[in-house]
C-alpha positions in Angstrom: 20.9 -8.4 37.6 18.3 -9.5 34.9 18.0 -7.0 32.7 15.3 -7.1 29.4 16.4 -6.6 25.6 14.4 -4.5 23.6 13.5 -7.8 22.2 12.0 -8.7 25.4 9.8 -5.9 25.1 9.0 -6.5 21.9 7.9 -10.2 22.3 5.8 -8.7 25.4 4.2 -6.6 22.6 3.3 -9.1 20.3 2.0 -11.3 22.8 -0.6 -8.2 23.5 -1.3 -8.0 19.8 -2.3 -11.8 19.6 -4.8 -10.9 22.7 -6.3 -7.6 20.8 -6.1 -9.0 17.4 -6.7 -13.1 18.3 -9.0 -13.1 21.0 -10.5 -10.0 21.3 -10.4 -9.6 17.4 -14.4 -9.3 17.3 -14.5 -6.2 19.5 -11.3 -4.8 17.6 -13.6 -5.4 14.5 -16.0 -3.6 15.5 -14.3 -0.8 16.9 -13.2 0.2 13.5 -15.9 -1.3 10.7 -19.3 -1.7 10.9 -20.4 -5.7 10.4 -21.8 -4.4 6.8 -18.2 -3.3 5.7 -16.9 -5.9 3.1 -14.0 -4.5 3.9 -14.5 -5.9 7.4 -14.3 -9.5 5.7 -10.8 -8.8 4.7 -9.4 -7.6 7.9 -11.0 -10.4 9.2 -8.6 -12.2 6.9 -6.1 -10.3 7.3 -6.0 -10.2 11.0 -5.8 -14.1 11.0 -2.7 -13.9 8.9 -0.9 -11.9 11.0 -1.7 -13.6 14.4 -0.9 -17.1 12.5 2.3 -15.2 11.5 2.8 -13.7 14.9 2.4 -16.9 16.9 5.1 -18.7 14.1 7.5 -15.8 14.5 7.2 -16.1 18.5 8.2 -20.3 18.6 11.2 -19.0 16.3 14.4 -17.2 17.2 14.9 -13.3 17.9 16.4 -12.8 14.5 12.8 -14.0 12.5 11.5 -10.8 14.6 13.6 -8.7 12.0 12.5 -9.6 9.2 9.1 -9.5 8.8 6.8 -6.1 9.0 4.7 -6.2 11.9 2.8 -3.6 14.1 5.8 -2.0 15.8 8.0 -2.3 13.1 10.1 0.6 12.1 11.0 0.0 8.3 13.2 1.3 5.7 11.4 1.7 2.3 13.4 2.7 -0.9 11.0 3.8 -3.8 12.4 1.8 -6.9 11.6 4.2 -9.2 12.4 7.6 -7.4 15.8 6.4 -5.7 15.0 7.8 -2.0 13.8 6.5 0.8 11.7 6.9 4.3 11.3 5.6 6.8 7.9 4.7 8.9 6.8 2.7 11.8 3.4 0.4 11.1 1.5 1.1 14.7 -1.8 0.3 16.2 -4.5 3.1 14.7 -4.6 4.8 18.0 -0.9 5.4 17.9 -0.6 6.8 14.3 0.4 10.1 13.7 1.1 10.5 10.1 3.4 13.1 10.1 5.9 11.6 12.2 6.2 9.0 10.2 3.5 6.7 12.5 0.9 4.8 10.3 -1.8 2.9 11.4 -1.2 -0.8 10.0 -5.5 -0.4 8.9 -4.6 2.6 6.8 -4.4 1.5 2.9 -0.3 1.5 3.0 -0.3 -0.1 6.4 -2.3 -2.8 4.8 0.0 -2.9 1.8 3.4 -3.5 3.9 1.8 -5.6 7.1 3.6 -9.0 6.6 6.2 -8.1 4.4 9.7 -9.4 4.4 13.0 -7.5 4.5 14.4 -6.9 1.2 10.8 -7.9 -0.9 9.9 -5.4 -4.0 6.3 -4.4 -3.7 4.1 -2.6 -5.9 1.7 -0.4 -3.6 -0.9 2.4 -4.2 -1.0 5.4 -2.4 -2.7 8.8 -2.5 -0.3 9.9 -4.5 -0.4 6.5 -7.2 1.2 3.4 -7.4 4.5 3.1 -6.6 7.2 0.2 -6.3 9.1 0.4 -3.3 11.3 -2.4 -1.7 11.5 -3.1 2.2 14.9 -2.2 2.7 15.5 -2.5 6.1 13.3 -3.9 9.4 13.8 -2.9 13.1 11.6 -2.8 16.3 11.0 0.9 17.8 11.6 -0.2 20.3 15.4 -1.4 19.2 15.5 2.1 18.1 14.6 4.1 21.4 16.6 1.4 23.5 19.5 2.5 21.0 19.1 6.2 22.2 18.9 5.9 25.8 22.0 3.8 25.4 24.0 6.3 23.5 22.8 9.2 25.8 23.5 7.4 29.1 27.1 7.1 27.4 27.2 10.7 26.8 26.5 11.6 29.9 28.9 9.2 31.7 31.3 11.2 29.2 30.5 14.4 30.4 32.8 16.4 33.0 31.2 17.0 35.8 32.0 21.1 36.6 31.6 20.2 40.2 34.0 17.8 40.7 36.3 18.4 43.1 34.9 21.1 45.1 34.0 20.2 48.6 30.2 21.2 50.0 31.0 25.1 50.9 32.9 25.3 47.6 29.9 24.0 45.4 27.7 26.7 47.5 30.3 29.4 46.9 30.4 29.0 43.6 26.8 29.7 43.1 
């Protein structure tokens, strides 16, 4: 049986991203910013960056897919100067839901961590002001829902089953 990794899943992912953001980038563009938008011009940039990145990443080994921020990333960020951290997932801006810890990778702290590397110290601004924080840790979501299924399927092969043992007319008895 062949079964897929969540990294299998997530190289399928980033191969979509090169298509929407590479290829298609124009229409993305213009989904989001109007062609007067200077800000346009550097997501323009930016986007170029990323796919260059993305397509490096790919030729490399599974462990390079860790370390770097990238849409689908779920990352660990420490605040330097407020010793906590949180934890978010950079997604695609249809996907982002703020208070689940979901940002779009075009909203301003999106921008801010897109490309980083595990372990870098960044100064960022936020709503709230700037802030240093350091990318403590990098994972997929989808390493992180795989994870779960794993450790529930395992719970429930755990589980006693009540009805064991009882023939047809007992398990209708019994009800």
């Amino acid at each position: 049986m062949n079964r897929r990794t969540p990294l299998d899943n997530c190289r399928e992912m980033l191969v979509s991203q090169l298509l929407t953001l590479g290829e298609e980038k124009r229409t993305f563009l213009d989904a989001y910013f109007d062609v007067r938008n200077p800000e346009r011009i550097l997501l323009d940039k930016q986007l170029t960056a990323y796919t260059d990145r993305v397509e490096r990443l790919l030729a490399g080994p599974d462990e390079l897919l860790s370390s770097v921020v990238l849409i689908g990333s779920q990352i660990e960020l420490e605040y330097v100067d407020f010793h906590t951290s949180d934890k978010l997932t950079i997604v695609m801006p249809e996907e982002a839901d703020p208070d689940e810890g979901q940002i779009s990778f075009l909203s301003p702290v999106g921008r801010q961590l897109l490309l980083g590397n595990k372990g870098e110290m960044r100064a960022i601004s936020t709503p709230s002001g700037d802030m240093k924080i350091r990318i403590a840790d990098i994972q997929w979501a989808f390493e992180q829902s795989s994870e779960l299924v794993q450790e529930l399927e395992q719970a429930d092969e755990a589980k006693p089953n009540p009805l064991q043992g009882l023939t047809q007319g007992g398990a209708n008895h019994a009800l």
